[in-house]
C-alpha positions as CSV (number, residue, x, y, z in Angstrom):
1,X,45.6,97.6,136.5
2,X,45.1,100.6,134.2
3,X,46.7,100.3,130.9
4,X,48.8,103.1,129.5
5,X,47.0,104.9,126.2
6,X,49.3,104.2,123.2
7,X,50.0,107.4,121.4
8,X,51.2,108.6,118.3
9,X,55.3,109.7,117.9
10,X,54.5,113.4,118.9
11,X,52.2,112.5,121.5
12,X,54.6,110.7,123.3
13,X,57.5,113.3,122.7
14,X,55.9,115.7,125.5
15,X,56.1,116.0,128.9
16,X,52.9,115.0,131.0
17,X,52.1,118.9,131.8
18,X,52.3,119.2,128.1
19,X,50.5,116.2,127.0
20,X,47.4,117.1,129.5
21,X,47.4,121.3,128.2
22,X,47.1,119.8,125.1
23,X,43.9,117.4,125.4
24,X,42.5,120.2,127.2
25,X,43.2,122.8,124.1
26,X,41.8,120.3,122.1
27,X,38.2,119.9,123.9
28,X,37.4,123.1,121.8
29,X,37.2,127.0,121.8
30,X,34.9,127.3,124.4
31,X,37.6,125.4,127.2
32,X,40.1,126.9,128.8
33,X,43.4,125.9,130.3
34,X,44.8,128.0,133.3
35,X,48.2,126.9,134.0
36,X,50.1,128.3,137.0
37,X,53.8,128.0,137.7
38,X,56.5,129.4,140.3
39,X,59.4,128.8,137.6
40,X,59.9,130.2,133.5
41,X,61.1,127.1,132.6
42,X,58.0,125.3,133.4
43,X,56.1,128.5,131.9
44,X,58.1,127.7,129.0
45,X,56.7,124.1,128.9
46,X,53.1,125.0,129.0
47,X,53.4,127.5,126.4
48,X,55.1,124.8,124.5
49,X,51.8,122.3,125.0
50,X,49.7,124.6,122.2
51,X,52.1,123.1,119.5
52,X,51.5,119.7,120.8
53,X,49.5,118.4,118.1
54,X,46.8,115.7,119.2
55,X,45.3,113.6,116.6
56,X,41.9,112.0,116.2
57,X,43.3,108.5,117.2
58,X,45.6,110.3,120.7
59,X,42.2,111.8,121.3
60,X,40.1,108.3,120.8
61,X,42.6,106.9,123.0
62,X,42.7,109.3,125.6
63,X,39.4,109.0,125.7
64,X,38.9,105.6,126.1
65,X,41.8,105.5,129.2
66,X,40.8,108.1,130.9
67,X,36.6,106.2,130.7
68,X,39.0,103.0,132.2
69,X,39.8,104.8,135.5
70,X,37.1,104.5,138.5
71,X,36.8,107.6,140.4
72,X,36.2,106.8,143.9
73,X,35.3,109.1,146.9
């Protein structure tokens, strides 16, 4: 079984939408995130996500959980 990554205060404060537009954001300039939504409120939670701020440590775990995960197919 896959262990949760342990994030910081913030980190953990966001939804899962939220936490995920945020990692993205963070892989640099040259990445971008296209969200799509039927609904404002969720609109409202992705455009929320670019104030999520990610740490090196949320990024190192992150990281290091989503290299834990075995892609099969």
């Amino acid at each position: 079984m896959t262990r949760r990554p342990q994030l910081t205060r913030q980190a953990t404060r966001c939804h899962a939408g939220q936490l995920a537009l945020a990692w993205v954001l963070a892989q640099g300039d040259d990445v971008a995130a296209i969200p799509g939504t039927k609904r404002i409120k969720y609109l409202d939670e992705n455009l929320a996500a670019a104030k999520v701020q990610l740490g090196q440590e949320d990024l190192k775990e992150i990281a290091k959980f989503l290299e834990s995960i075995k892609v099969g197919g």
